[in-house]
Every structure is written in structure tokens, then in C-alpha cells.
N, CA, C and O atoms as a GROMACS GRO file, in nm:
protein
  476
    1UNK      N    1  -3.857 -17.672   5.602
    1UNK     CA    2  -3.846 -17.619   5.472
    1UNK      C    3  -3.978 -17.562   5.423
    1UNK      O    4  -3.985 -17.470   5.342
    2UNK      N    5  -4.085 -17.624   5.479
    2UNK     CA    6  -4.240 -17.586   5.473
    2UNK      C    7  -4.249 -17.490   5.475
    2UNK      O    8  -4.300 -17.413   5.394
    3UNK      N    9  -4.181 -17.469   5.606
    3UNK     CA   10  -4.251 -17.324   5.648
    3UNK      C   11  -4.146 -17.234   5.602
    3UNK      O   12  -4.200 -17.137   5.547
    4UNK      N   13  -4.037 -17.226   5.600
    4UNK     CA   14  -3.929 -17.118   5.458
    4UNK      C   15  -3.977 -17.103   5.344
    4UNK      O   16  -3.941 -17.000   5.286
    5UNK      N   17  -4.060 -17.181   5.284
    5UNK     CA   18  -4.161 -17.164   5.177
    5UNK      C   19  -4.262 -17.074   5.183
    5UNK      O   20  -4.288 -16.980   5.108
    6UNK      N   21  -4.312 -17.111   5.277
    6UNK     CA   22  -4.456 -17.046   5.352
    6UNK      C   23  -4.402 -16.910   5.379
    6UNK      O   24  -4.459 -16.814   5.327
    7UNK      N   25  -4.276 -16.885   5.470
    7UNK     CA   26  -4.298 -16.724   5.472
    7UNK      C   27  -4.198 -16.691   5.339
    7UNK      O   28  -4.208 -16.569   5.333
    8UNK      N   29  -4.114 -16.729   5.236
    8UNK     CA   30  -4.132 -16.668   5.188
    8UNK      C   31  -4.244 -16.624   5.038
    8UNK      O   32  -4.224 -16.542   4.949
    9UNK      N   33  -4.336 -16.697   5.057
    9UNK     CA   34  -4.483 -16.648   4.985
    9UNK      C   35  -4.555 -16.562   5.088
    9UNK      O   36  -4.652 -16.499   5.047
   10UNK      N   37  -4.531 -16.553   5.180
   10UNK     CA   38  -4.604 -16.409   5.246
   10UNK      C   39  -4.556 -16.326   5.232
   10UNK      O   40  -4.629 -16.226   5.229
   11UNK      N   41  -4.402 -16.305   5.214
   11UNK     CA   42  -4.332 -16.238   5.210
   11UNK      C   43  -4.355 -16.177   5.062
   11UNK      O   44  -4.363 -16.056   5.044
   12UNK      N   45  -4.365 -16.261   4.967
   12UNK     CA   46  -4.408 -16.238   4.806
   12UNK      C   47  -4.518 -16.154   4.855
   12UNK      O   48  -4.493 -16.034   4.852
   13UNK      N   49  -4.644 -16.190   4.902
   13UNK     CA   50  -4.787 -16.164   4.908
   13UNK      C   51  -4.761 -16.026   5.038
   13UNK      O   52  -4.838 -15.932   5.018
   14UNK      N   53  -4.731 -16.020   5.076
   14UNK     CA   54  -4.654 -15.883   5.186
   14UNK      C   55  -4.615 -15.772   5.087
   14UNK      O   56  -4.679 -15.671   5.061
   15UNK      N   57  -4.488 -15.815   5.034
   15UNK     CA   58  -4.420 -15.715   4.912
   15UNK      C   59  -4.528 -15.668   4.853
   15UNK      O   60  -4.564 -15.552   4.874
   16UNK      N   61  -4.609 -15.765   4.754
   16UNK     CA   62  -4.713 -15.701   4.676
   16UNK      C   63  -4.816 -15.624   4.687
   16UNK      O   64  -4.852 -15.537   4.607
   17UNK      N   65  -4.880 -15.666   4.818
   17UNK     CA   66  -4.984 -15.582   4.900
   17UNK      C   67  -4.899 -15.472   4.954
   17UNK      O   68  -4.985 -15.391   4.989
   18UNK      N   69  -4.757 -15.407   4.990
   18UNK     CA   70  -4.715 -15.313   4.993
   18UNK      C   71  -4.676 -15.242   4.875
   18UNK      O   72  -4.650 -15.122   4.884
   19UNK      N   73  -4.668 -15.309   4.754
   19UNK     CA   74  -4.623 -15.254   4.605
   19UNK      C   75  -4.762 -15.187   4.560
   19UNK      O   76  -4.750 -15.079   4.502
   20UNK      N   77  -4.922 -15.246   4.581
   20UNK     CA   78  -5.013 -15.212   4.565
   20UNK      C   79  -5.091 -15.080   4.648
   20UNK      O   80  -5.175 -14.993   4.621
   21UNK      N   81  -5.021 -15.117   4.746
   21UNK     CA   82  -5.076 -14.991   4.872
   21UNK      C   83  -5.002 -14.843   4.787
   21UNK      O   84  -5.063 -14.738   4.765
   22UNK      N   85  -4.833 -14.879   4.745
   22UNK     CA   86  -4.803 -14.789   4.689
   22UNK      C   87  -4.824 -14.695   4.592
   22UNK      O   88  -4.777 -14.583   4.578
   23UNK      N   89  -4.905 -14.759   4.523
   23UNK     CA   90  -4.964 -14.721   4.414
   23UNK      C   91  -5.085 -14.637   4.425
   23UNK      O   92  -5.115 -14.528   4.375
   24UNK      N   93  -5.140 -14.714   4.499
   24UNK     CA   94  -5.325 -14.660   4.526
   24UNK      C   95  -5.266 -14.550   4.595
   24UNK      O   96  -5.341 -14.456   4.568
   25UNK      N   97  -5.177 -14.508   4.666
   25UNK     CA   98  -5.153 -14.408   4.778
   25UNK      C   99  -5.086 -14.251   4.681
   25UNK      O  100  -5.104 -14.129   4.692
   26UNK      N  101  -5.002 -14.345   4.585
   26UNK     CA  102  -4.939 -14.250   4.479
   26UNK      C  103  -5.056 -14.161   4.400
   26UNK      O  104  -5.045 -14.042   4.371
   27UNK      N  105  -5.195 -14.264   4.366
   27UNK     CA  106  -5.273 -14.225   4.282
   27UNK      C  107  -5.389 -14.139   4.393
   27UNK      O  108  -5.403 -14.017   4.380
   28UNK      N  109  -5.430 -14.180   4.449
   28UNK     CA  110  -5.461 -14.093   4.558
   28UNK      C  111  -5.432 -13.981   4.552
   28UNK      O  112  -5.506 -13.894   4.507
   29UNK      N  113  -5.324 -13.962   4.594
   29UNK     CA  114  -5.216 -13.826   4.626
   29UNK      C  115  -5.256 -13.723   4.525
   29UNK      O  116  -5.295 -13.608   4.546
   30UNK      N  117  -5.237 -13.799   4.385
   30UNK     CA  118  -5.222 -13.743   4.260
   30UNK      C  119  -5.387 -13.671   4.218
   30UNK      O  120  -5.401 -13.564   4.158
   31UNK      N  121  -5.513 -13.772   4.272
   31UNK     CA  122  -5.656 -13.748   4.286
   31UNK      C  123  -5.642 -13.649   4.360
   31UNK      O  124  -5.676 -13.551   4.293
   32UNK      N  125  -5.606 -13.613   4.478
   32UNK     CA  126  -5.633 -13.538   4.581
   32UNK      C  127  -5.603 -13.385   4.558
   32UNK      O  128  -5.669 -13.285   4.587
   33UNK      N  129  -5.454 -13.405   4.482
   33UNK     CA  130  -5.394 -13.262   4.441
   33UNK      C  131  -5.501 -13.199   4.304
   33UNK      O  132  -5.515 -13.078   4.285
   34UNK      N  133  -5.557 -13.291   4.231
   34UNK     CA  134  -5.637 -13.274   4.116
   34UNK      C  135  -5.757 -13.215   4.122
   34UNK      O  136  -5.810 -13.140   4.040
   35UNK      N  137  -5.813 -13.276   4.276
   35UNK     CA  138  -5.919 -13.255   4.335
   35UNK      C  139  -5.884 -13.081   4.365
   35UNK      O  140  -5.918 -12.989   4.290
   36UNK      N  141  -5.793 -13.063   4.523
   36UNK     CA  142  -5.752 -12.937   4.541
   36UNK      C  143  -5.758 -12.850   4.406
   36UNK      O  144  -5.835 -12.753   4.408
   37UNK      N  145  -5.699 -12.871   4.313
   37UNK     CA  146  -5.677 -12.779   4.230
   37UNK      C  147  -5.814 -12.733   4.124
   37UNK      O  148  -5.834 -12.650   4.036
   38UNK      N  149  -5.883 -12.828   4.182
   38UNK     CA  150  -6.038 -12.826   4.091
   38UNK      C  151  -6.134 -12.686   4.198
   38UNK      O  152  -6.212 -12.596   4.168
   39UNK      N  153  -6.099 -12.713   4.271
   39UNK     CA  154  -6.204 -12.631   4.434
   39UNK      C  155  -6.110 -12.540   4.416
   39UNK      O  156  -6.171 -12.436   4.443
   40UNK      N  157  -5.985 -12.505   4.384
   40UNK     CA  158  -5.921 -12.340   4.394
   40UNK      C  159  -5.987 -12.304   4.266
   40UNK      O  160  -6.056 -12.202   4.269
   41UNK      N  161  -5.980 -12.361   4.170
   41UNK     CA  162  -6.067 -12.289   4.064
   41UNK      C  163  -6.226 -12.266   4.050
   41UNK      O  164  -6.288 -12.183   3.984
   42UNK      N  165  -6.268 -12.363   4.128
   42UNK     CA  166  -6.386 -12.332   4.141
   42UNK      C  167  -6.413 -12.214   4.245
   42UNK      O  168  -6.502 -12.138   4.206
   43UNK      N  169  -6.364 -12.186   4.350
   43UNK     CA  170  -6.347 -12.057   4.437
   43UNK      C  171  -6.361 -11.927   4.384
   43UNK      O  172  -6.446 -11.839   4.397
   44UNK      N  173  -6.195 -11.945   4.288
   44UNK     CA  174  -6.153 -11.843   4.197
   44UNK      C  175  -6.319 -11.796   4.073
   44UNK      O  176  -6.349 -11.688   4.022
   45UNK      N  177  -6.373 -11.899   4.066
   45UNK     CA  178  -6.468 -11.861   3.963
   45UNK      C  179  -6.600 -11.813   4.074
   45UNK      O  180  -6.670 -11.718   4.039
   46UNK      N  181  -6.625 -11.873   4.187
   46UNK     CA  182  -6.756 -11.789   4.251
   46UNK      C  183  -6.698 -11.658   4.296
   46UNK      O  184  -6.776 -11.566   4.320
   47UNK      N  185  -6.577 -11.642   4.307
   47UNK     CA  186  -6.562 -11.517   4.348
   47UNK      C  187  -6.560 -11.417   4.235
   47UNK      O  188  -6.624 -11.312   4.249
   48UNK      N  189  -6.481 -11.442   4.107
   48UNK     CA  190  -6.571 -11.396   3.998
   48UNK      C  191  -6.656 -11.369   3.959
   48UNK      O  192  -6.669 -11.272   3.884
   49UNK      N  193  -6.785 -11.477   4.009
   49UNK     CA  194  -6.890 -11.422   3.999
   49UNK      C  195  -6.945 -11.350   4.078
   49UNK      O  196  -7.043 -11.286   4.040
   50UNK      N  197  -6.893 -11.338   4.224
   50UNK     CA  198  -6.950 -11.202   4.287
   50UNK      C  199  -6.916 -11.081   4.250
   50UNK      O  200  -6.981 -10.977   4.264
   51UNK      N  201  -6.766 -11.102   4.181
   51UNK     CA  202  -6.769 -10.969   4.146
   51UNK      C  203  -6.847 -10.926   4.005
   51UNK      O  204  -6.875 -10.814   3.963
   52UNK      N  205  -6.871 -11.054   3.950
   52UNK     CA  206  -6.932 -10.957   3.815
   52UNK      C  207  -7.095 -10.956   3.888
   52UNK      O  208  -7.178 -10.906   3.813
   53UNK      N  209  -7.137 -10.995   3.993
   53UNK     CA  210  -7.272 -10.927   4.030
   53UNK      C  211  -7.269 -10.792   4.101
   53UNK      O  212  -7.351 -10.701   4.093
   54UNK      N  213  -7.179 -10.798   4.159
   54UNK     CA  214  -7.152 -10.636   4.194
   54UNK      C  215  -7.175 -10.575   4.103
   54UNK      O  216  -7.276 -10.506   4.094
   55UNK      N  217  -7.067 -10.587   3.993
   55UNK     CA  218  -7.073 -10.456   3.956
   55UNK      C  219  -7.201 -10.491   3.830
   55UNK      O  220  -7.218 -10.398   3.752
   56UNK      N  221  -7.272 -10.591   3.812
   56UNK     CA  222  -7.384 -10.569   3.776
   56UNK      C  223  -7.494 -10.447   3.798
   56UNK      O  224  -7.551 -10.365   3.726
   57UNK      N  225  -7.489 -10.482   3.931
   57UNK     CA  226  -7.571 -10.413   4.051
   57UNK      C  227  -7.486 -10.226   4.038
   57UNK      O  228  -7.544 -10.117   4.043
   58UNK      N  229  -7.378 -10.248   4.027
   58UNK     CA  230  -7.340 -10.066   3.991
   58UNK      C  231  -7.409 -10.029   3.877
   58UNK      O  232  -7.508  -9.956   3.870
   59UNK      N  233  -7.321 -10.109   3.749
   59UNK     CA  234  -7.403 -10.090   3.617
   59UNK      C  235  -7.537 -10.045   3.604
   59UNK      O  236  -7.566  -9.952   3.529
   60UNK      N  237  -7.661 -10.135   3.706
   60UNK     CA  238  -7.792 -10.096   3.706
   60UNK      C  239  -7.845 -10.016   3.753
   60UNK      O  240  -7.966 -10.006   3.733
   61UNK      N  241  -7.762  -9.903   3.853
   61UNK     CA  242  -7.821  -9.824   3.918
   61UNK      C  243  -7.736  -9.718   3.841
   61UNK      O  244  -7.812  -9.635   3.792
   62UNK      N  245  -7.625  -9.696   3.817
   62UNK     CA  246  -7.601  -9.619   3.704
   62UNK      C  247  -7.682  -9.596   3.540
   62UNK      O  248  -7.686  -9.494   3.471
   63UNK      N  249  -7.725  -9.698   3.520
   63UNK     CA  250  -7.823  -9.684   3.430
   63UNK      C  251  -7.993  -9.634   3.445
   63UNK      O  252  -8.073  -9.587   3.364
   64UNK      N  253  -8.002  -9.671   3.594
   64UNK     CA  254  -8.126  -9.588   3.635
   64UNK      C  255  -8.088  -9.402   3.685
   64UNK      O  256  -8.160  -9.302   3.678
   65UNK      N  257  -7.987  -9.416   3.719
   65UNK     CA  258  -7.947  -9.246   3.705
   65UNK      C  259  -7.934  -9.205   3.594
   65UNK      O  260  -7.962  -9.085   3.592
   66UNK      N  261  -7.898  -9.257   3.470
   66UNK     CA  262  -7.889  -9.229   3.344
   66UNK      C  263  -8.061  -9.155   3.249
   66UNK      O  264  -8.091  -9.057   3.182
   67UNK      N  265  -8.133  -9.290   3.310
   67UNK     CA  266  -8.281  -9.277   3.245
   67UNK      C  267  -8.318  -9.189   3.320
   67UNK      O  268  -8.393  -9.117   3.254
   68UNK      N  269  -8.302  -9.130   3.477
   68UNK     CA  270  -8.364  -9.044   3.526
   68UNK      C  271  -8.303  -8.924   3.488
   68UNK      O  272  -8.347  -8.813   3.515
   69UNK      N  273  -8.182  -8.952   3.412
   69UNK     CA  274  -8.126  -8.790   3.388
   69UNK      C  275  -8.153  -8.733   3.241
   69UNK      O  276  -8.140  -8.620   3.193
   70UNK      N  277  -8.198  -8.863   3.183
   70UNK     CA  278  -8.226  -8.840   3.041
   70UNK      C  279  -8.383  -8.810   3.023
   70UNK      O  280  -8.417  -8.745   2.924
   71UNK      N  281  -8.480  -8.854   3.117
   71UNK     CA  282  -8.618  -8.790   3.136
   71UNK      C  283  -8.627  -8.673   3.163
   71UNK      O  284  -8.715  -8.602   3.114
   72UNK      N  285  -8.502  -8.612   3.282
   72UNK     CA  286  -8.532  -8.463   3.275
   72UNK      C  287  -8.495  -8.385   3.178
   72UNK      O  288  -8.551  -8.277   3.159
   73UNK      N  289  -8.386  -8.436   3.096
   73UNK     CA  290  -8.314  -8.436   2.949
   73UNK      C  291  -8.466  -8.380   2.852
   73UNK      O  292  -8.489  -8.275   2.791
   74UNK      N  293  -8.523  -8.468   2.866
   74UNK     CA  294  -8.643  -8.473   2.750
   74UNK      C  295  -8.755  -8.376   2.809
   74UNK      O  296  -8.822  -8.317   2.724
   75UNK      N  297  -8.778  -8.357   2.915
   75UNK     CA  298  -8.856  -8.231   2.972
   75UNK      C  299  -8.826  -8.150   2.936
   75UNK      O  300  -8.908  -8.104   2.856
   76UNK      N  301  -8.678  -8.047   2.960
   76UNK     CA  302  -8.647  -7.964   2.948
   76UNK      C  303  -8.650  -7.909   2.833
   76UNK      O  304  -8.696  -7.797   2.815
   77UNK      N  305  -8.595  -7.990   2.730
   77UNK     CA  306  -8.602  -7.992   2.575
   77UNK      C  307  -8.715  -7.944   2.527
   77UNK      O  308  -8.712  -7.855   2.442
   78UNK      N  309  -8.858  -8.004   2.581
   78UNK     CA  310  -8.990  -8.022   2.519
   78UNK      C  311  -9.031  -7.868   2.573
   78UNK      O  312  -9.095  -7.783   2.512
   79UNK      N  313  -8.985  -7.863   2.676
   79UNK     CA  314  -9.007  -7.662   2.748
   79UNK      C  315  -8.946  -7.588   2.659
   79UNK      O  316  -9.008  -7.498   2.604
   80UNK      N  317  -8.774  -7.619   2.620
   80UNK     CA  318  -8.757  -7.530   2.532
   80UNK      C  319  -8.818  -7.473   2.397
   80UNK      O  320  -8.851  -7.362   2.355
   81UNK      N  321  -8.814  -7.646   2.337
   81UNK     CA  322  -8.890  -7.650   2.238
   81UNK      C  323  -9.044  -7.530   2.239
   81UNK      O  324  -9.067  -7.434   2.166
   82UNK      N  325  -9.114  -7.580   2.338
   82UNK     CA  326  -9.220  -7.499   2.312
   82UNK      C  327  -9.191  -7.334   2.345
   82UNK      O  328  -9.235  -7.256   2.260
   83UNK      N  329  -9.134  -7.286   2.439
   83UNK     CA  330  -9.089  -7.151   2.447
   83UNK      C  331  -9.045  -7.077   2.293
   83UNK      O  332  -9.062  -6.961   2.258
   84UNK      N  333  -8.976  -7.205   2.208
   84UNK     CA  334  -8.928  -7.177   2.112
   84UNK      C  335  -9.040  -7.158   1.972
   84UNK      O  336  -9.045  -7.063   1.894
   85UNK      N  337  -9.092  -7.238   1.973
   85UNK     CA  338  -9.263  -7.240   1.907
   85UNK      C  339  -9.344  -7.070   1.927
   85UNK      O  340  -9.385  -6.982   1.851
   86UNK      N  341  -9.338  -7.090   2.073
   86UNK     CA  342  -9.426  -6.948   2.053
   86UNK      C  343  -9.358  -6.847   2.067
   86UNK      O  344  -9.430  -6.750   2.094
   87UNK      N  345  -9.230  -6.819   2.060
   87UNK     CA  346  -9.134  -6.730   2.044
   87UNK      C  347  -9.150  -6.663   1.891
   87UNK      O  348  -9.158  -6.545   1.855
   88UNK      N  349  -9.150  -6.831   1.793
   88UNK     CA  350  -9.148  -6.763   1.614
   88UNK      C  351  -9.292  -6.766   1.656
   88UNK      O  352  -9.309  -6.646   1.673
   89UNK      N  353  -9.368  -6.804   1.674
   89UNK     CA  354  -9.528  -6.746   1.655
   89UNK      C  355  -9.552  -6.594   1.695
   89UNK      O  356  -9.649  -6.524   1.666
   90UNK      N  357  -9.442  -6.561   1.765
   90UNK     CA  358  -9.481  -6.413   1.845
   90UNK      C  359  -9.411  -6.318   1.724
   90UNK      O  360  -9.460  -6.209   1.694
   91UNK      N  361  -9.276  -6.381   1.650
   91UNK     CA  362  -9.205  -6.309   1.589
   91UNK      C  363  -9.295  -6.303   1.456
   91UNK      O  364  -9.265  -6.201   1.394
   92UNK      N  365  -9.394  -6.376   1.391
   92UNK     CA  366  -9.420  -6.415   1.317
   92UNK      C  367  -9.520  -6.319   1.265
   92UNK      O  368  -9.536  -6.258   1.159
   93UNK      N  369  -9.606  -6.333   1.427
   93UNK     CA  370  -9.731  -6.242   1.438
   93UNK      C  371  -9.697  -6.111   1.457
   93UNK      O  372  -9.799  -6.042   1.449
   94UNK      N  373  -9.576  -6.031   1.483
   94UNK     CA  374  -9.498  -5.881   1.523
   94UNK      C  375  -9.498  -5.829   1.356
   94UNK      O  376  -9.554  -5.733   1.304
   95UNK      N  377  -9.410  -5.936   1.298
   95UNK     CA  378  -9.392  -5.925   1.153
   95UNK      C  379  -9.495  -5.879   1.059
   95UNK      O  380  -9.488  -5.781   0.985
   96UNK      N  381  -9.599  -5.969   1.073
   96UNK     CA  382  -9.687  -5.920   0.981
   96UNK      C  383  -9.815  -5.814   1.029
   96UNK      O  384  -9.910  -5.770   0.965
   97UNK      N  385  -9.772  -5.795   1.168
   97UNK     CA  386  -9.826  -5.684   1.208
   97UNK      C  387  -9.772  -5.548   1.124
   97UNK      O  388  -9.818  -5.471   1.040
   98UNK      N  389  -9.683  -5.562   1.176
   98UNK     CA  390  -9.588  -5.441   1.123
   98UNK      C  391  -9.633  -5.400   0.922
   98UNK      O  392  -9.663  -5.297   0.863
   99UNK      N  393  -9.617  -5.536   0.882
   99UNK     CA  394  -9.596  -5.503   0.734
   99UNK      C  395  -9.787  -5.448   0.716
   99UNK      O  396  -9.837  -5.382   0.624
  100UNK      N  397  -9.825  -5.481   0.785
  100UNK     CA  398  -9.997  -5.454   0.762
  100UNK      C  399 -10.040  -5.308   0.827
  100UNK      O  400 -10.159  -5.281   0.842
  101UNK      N  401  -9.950  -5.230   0.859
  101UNK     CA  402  -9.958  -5.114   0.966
  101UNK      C  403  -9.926  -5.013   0.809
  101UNK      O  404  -9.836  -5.013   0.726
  102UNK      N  405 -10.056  -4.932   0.829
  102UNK     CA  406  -9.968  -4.833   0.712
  102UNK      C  407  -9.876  -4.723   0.741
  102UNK      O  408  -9.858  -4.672   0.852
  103UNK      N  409  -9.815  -4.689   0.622
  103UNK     CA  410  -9.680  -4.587   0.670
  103UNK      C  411  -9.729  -4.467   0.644
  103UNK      O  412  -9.812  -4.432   0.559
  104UNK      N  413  -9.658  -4.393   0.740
  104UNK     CA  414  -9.717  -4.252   0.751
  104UNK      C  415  -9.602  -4.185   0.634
  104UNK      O  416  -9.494  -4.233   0.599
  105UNK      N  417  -9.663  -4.068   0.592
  105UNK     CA  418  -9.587  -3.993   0.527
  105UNK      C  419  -9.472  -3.932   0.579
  105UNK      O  420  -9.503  -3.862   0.676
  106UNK      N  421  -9.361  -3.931   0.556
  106UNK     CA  422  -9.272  -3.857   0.656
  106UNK      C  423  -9.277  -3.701   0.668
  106UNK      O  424  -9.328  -3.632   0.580
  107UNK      N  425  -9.234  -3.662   0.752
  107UNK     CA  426  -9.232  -3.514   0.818
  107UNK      C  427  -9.188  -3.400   0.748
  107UNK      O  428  -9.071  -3.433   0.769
  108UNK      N  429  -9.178  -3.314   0.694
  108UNK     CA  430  -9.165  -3.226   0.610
  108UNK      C  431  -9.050  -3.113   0.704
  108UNK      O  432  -9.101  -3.036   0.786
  109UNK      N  433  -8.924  -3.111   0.689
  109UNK     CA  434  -8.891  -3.034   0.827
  109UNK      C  435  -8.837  -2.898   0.750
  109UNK      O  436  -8.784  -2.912   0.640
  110UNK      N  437  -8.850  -2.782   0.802
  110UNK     CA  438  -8.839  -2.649   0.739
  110UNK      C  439  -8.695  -2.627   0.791
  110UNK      O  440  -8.646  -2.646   0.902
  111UNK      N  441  -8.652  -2.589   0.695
  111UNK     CA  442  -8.490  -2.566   0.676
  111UNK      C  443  -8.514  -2.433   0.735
  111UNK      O  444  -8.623  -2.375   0.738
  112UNK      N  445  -8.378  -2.382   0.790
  112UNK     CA  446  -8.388  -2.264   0.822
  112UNK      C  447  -8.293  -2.170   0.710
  112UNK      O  448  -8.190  -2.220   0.665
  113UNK      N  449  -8.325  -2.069   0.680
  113UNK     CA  450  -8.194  -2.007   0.615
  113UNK      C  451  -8.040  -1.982   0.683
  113UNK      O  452  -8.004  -1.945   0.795
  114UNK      N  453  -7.961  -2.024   0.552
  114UNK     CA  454  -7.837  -2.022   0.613
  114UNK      C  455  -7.806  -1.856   0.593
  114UNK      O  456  -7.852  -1.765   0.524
  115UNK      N  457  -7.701  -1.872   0.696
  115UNK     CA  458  -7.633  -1.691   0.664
  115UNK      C  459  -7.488  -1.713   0.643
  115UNK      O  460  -7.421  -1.801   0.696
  116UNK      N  461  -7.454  -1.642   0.575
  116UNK     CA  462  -7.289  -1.654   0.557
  116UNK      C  463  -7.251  -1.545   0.629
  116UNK      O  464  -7.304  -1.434   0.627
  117UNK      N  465  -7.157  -1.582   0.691
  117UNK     CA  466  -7.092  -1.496   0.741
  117UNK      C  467  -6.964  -1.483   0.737
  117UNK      O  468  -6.896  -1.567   0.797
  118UNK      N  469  -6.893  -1.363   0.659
  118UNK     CA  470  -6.768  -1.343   0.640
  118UNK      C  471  -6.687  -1.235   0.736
  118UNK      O  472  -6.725  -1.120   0.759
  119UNK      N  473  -6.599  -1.280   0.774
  119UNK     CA  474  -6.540  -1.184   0.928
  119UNK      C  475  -6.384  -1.141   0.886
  119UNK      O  476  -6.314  -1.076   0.964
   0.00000   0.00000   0.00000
């Protein structure tokens, strides 16, 4: 009868250590998928971040074509500009040439006589 006692308290202590295994194994499982799902998002986010360094890296070299196109931008301007400067300086100086030039008398032109002629 001892020992019908005896196994069935192992049998108790069996069950339970299999009721416990169940558990830890359930929670496990449940860690593991939590885990997985932590590392796909973390993936999902470095690969995000390669792409926003890419196109960092576009952004910045597009912006250095920008400044190099906007320096020749500002050259050209500063050429016009000055072409434009001594353009009214030239018009400026023609002008008051002119008004400082004295005027000649105009030409006196001899009419010729008309003839009538009736036919």
C-alpha cells in the first residue's frame, strides 16, 4: 500500500512537473514569437535607415549641383549687371554729348520756279 502511495505522489509530482514544463514552454513560445517580432522590426527599421541615408547622400549632392549652379547663377548676373552699368554710362555720356554739341543752322534750299503748264 506504501508503495501505491508512493507512486501515486510521483505521479502527483510527475503531473506537476509536466503541468509546469507546460507552461514555461507555452511562455517561451510566446517570448520567442515576441522576440521574432521585435528583430523583424528592428530589420524593417535599419533598412529604413539605409534608405533614408541614401537618399541623404542624393539630397547632398543635388544640393552641391544646386550651389554650383547658383555660383555660376551669380557670375553671370554680376557680368550682366556690369555690361549693364556701362551700357547707361555710355548712353548717358552719348546724351549729354549730343545736348552739348551746338546746332547748326539749317540749310536754306532754293526753290525752283514752278511752271504751269496748261495743254
Amino acid at each position: 500500500m506504501i508503495y501505491a502511495i508512493i507512486a501515486l505522489a510521483e505521479g502527483v509530482v510527475i503531473a506537476l512537473l509536466a503541468i509546469l514544463a507546460f507552461f514555461a514552454l507555452r511562455a517561451n513560445s510566446r517570448l520567442t514569437r515576441e522576440k521574432n517580432a521585435a528583430m523583424r522590426a528592428l530589420e524593417e527599421a535599419l533598412a529604413g535607415k539605409e534608405a533614408l541615408k541614401e537618399q541623404n547622400g542624393r539630397l547632398n549632392r543635388e544640393n552641391a549641383e544646386f550651389l554650383d549652379s547658383l555660383k555660376e547663377l551669380r557670375l553671370l548676373y554680376n557680368k550682366v549687371f556690369q555690361e549693364r552699368e556701362e551700357l547707361a554710362a555710355r548712353s548717358t555720356a552719348l546724351s549729354e554729348a549730343l545736348e552739348a554739341r551746338p546746332t547748326l543752322p539749317a540749310k536754306r534750299v532754293v526753290r525752283k520756279p514752278q511752271t504751269t503748264e496748261e495743254a
